[in-house]
CHARMM-style PDB file with segment names, atoms N, HN, CA, C and O in Angstrom:
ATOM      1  N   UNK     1     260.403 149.482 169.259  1.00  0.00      PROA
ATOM      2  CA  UNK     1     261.686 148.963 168.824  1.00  0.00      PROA
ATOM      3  C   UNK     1     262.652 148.982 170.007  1.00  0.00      PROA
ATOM      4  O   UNK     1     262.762 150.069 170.573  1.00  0.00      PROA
ATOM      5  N   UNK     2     263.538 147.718 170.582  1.00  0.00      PROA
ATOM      6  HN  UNK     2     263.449 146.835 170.121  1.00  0.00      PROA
ATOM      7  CA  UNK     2     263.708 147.371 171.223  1.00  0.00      PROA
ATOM      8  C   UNK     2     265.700 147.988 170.979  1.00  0.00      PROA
ATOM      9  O   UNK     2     266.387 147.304 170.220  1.00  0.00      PROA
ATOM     10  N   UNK     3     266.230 148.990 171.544  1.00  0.00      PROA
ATOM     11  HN  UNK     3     265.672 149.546 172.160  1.00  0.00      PROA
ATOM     12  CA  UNK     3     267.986 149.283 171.271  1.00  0.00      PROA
ATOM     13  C   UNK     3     268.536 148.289 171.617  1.00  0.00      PROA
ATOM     14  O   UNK     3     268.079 147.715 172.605  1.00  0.00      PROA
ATOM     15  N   UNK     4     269.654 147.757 170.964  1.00  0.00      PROA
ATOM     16  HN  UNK     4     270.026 148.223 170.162  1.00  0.00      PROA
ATOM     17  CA  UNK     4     270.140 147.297 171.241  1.00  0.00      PROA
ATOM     18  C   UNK     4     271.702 147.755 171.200  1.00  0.00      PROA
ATOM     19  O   UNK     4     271.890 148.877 170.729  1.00  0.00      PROA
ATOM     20  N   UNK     5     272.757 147.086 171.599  1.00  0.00      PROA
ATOM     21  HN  UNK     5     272.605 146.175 171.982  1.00  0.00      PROA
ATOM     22  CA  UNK     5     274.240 147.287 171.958  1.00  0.00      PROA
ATOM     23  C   UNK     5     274.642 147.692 170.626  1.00  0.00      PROA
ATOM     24  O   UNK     5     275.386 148.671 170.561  1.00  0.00      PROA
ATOM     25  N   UNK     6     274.224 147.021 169.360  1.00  0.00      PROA
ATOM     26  HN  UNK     6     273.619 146.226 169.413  1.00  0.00      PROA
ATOM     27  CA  UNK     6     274.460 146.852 167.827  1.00  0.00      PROA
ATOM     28  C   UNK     6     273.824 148.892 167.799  1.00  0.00      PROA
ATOM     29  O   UNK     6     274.530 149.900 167.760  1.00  0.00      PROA
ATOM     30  N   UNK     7     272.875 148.818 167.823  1.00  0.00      PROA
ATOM     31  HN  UNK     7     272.301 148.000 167.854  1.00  0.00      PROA
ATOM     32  CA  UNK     7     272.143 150.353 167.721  1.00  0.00      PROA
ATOM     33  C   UNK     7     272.846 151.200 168.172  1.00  0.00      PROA
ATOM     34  O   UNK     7     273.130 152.147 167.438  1.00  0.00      PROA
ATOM     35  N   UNK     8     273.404 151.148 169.627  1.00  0.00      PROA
ATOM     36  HN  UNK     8     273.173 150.379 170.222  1.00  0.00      PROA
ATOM     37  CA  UNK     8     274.258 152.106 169.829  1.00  0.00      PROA
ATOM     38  C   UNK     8     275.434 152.023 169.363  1.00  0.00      PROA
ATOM     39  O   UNK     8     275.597 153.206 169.062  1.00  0.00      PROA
ATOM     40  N   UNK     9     275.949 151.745 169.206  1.00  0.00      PROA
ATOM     41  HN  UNK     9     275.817 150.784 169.450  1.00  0.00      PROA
ATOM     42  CA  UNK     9     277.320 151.638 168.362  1.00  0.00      PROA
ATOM     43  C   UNK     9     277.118 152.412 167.220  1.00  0.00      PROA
ATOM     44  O   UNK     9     277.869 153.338 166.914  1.00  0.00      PROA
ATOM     45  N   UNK    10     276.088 152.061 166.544  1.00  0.00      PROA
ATOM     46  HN  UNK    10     275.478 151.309 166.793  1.00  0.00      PROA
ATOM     47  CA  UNK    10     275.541 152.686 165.116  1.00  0.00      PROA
ATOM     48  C   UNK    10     275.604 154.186 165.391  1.00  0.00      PROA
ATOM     49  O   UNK    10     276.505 154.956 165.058  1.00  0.00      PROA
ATOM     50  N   UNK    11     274.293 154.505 166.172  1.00  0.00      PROA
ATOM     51  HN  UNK    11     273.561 153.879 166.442  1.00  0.00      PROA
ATOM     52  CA  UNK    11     274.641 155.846 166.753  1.00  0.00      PROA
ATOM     53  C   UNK    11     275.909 156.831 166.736  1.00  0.00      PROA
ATOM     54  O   UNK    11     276.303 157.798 166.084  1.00  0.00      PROA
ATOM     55  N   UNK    12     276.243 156.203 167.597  1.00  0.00      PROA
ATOM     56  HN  UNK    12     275.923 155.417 168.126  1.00  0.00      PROA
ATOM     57  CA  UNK    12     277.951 156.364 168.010  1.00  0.00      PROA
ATOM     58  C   UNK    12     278.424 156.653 166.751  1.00  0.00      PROA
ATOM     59  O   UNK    12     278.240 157.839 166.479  1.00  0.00      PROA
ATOM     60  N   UNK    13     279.019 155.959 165.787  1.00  0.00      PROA
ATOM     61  HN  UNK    13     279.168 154.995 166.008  1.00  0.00      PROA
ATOM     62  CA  UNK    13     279.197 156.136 164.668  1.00  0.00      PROA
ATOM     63  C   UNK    13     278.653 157.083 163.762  1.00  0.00      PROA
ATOM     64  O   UNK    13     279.145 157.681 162.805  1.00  0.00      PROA
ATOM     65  N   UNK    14     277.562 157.083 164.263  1.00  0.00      PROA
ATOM     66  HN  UNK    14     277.162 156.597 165.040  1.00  0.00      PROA
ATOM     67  CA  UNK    14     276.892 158.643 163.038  1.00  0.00      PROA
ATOM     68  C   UNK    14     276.989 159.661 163.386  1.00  0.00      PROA
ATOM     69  O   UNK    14     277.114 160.583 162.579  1.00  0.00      PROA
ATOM     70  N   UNK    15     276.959 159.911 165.052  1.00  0.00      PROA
ATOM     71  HN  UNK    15     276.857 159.162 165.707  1.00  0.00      PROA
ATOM     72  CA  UNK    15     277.581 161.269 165.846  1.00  0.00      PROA
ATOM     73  C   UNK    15     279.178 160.994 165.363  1.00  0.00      PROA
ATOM     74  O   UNK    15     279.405 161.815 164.475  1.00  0.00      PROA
ATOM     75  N   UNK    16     280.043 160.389 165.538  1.00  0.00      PROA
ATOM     76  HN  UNK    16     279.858 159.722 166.260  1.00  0.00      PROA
ATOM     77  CA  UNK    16     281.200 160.581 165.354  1.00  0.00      PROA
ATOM     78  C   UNK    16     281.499 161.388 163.860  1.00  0.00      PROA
ATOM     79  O   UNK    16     282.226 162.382 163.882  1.00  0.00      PROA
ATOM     80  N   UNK    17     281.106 161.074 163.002  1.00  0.00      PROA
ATOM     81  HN  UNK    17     280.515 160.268 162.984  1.00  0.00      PROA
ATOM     82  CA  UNK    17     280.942 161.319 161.837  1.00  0.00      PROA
ATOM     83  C   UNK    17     280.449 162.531 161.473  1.00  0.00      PROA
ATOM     84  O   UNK    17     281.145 163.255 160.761  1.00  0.00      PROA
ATOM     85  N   UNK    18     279.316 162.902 161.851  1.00  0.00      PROA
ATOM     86  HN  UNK    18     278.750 162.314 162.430  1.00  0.00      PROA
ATOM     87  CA  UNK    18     278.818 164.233 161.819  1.00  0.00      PROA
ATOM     88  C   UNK    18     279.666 165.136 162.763  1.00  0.00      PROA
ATOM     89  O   UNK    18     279.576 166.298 162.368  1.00  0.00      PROA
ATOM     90  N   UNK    19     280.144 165.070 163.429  1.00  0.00      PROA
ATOM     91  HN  UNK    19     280.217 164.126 163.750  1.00  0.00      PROA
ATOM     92  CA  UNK    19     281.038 166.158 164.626  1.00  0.00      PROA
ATOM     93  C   UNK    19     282.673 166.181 163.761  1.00  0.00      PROA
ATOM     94  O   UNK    19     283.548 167.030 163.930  1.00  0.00      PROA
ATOM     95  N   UNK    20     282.712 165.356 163.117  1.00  0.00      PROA
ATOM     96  HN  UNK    20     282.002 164.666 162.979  1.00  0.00      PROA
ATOM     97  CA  UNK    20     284.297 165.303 162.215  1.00  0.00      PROA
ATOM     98  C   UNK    20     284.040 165.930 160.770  1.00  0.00      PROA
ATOM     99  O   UNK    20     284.872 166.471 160.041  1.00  0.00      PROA
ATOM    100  N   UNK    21     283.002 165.772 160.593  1.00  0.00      PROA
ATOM    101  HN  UNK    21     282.326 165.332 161.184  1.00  0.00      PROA
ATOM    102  CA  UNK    21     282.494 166.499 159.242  1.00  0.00      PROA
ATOM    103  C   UNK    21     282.720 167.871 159.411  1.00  0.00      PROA
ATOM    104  O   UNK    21     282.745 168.583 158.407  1.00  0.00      PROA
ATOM    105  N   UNK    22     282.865 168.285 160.365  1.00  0.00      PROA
ATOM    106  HN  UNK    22     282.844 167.707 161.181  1.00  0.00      PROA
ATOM    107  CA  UNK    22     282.628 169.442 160.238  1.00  0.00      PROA
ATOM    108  C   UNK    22     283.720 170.736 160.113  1.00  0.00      PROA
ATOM    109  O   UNK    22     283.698 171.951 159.918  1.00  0.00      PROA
ATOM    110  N   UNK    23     284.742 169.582 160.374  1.00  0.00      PROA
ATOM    111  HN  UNK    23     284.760 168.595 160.533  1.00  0.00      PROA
ATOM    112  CA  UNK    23     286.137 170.195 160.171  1.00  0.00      PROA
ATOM    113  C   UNK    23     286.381 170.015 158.701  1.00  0.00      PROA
ATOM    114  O   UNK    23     286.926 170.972 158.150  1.00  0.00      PROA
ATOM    115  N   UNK    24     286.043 168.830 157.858  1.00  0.00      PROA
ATOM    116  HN  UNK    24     285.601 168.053 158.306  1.00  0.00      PROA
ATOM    117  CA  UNK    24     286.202 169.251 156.072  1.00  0.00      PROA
ATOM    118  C   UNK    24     285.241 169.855 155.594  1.00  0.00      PROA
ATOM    119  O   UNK    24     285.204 169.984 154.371  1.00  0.00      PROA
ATOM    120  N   UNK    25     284.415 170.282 156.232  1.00  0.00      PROA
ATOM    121  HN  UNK    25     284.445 170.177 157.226  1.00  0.00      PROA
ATOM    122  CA  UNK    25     282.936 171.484 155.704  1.00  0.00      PROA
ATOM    123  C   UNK    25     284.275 172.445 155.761  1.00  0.00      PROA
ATOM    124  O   UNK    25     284.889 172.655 154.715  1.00  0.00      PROA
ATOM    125  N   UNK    26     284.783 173.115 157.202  1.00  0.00      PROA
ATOM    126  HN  UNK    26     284.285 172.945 158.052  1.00  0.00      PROA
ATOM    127  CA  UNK    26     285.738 174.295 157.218  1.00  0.00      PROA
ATOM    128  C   UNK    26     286.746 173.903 156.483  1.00  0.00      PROA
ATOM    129  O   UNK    26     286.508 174.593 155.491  1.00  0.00      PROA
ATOM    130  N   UNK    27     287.426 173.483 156.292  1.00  0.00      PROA
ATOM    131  HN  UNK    27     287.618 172.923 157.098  1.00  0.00      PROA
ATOM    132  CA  UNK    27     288.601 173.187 155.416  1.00  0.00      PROA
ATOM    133  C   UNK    27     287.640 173.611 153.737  1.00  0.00      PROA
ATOM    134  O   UNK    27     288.152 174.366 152.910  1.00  0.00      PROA
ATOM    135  N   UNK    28     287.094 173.358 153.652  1.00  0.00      PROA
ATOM    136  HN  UNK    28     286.677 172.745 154.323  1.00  0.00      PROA
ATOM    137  CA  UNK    28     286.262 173.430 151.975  1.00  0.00      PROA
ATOM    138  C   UNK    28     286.056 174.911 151.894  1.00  0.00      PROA
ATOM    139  O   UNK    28     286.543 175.541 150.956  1.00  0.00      PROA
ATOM    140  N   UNK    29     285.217 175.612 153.021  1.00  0.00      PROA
ATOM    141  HN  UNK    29     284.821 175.100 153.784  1.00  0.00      PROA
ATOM    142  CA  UNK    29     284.888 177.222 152.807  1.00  0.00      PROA
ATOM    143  C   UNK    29     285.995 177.808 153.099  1.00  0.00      PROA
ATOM    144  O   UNK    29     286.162 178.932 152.625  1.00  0.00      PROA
ATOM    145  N   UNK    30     286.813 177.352 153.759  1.00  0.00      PROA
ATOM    146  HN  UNK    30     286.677 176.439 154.144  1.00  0.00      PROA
ATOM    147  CA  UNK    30     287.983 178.155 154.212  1.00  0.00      PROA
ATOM    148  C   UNK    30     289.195 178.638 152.566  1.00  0.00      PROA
ATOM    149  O   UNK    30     289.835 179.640 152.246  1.00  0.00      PROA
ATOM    150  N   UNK    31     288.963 177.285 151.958  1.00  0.00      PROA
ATOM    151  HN  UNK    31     288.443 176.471 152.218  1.00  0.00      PROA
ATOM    152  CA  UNK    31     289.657 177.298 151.019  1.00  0.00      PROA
ATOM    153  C   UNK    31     289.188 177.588 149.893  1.00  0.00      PROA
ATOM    154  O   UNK    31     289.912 177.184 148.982  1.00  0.00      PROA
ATOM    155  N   UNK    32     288.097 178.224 149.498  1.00  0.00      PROA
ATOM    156  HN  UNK    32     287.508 178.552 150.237  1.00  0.00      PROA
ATOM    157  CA  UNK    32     287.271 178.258 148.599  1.00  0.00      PROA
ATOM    158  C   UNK    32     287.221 180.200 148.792  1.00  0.00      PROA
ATOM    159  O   UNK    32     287.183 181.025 147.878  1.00  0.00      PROA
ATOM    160  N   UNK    33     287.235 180.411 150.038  1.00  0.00      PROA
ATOM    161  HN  UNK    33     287.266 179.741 150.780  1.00  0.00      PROA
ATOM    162  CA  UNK    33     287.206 181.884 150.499  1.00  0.00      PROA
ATOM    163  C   UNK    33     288.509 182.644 150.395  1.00  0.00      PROA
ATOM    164  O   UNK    33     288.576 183.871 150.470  1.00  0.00      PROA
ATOM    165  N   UNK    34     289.778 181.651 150.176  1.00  0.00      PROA
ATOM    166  HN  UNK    34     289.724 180.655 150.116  1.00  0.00      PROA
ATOM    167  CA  UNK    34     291.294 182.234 150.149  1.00  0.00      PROA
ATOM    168  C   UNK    34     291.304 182.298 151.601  1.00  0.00      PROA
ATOM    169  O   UNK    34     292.516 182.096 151.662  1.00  0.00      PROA
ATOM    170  N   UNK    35     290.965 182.411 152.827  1.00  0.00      PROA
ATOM    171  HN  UNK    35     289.980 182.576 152.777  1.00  0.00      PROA
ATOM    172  CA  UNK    35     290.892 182.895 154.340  1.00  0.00      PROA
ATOM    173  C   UNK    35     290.471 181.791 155.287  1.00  0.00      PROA
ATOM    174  O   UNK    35     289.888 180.722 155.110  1.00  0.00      PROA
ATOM    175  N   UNK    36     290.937 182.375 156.298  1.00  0.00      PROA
ATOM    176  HN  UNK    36     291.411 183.244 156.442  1.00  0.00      PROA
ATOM    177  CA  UNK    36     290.547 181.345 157.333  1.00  0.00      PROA
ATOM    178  C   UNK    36     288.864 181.851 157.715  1.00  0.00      PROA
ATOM    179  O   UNK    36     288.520 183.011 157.943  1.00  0.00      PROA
ATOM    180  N   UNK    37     287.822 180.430 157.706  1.00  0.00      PROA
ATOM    181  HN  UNK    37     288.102 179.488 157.521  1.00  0.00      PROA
ATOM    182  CA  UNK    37     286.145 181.138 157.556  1.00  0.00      PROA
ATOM    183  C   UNK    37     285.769 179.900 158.402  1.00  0.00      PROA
ATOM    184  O   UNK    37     286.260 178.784 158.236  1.00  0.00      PROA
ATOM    185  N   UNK    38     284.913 180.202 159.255  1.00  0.00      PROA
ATOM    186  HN  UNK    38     284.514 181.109 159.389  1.00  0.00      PROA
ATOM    187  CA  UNK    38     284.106 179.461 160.165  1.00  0.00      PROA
ATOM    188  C   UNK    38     282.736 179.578 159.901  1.00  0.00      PROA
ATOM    189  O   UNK    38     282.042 180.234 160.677  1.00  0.00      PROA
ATOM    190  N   UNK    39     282.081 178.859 158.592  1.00  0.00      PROA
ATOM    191  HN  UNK    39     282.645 178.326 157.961  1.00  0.00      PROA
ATOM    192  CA  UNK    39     280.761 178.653 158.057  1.00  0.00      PROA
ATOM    193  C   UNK    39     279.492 178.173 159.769  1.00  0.00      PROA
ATOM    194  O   UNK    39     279.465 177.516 160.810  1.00  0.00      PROA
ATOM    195  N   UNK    40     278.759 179.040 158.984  1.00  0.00      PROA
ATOM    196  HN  UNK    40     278.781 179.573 158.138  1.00  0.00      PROA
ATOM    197  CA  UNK    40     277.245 178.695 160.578  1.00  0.00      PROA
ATOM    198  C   UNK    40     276.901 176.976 160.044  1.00  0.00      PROA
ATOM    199  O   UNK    40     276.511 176.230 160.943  1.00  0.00      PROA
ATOM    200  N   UNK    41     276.974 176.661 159.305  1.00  0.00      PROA
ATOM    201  HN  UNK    41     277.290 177.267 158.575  1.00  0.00      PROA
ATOM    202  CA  UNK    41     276.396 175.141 159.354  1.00  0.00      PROA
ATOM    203  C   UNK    41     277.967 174.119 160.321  1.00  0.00      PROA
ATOM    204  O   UNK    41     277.662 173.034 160.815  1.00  0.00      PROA
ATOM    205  N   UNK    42     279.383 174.582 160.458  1.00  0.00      PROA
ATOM    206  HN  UNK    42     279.631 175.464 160.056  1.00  0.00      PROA
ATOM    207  CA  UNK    42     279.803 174.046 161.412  1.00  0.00      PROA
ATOM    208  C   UNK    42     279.738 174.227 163.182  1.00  0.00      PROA
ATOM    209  O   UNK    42     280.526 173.869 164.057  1.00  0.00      PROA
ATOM    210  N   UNK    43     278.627 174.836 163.229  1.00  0.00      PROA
ATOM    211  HN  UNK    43     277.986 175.126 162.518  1.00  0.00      PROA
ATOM    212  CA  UNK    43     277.888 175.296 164.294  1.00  0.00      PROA
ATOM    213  C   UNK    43     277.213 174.450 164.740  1.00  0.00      PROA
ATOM    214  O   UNK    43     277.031 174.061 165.893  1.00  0.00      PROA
ATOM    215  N   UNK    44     276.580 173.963 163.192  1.00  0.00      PROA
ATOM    216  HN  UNK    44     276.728 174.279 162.255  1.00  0.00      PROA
ATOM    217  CA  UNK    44     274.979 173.227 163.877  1.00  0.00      PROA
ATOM    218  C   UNK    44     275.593 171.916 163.684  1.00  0.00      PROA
ATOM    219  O   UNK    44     275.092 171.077 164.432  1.00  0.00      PROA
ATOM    220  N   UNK    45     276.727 171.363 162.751  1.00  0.00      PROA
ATOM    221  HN  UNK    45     277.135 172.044 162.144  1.00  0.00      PROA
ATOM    222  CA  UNK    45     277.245 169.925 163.049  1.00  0.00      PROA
ATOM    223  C   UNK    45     277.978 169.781 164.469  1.00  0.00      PROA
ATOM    224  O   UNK    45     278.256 168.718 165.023  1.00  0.00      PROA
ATOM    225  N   UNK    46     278.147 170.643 164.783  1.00  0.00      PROA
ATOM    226  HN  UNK    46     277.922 171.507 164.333  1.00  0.00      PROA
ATOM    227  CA  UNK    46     278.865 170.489 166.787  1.00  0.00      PROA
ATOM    228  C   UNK    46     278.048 170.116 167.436  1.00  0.00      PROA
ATOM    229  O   UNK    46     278.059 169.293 168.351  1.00  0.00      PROA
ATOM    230  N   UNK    47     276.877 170.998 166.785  1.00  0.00      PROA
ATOM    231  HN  UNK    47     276.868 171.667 166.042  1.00  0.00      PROA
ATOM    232  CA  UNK    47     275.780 170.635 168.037  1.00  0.00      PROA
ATOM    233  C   UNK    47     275.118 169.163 167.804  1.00  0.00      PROA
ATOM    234  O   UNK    47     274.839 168.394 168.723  1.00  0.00      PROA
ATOM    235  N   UNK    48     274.946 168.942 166.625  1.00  0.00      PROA
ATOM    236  HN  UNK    48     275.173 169.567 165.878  1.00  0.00      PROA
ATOM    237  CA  UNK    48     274.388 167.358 165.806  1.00  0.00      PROA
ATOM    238  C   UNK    48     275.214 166.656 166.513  1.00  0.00      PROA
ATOM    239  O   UNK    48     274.766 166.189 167.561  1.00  0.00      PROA
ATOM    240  N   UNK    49     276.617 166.385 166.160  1.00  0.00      PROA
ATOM    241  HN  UNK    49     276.981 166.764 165.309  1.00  0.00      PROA
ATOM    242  CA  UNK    49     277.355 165.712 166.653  1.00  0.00      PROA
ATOM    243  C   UNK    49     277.511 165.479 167.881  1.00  0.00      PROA
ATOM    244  O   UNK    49     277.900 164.358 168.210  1.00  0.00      PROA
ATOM    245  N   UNK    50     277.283 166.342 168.738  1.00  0.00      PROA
ATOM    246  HN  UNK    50     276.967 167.253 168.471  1.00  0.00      PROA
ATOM    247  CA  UNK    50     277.381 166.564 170.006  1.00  0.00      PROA
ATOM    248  C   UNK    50     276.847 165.551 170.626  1.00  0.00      PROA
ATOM    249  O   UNK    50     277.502 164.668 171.178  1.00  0.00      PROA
ATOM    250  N   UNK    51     275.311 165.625 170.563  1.00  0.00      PROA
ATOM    251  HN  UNK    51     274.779 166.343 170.114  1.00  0.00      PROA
ATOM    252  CA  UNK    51     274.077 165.044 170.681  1.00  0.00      PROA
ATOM    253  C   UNK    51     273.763 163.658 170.611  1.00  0.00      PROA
ATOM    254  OT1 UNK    51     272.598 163.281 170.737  1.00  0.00      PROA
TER     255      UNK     51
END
């Protein structure tokens, strides 16, 4: 399968997405905990996203 300009963009878009997710993952446990909480799965969307 041959990438094209269209593909990356796509990409782009799904990292963007997953690396922003991960701030309403914390916003959800944070608020669900009464406290400020930094859940391990916004760990591994930094790194997803990252990527």
């Amino acid at each position: 399968m041959e990438f094209t300009a269209k593909s990356w963009v796509i990409i782009g878009f799904l990292g963007q997405f997953v690396f922003g997710a991960r701030f309403l993952i914390q916003w959800i446990c944070s608020e669900l905990k009464k406290e400020s909480h930094i859940p391990l799965v916004f760990w591994y969307l930094s790194i997803g996203g990252g990527v």
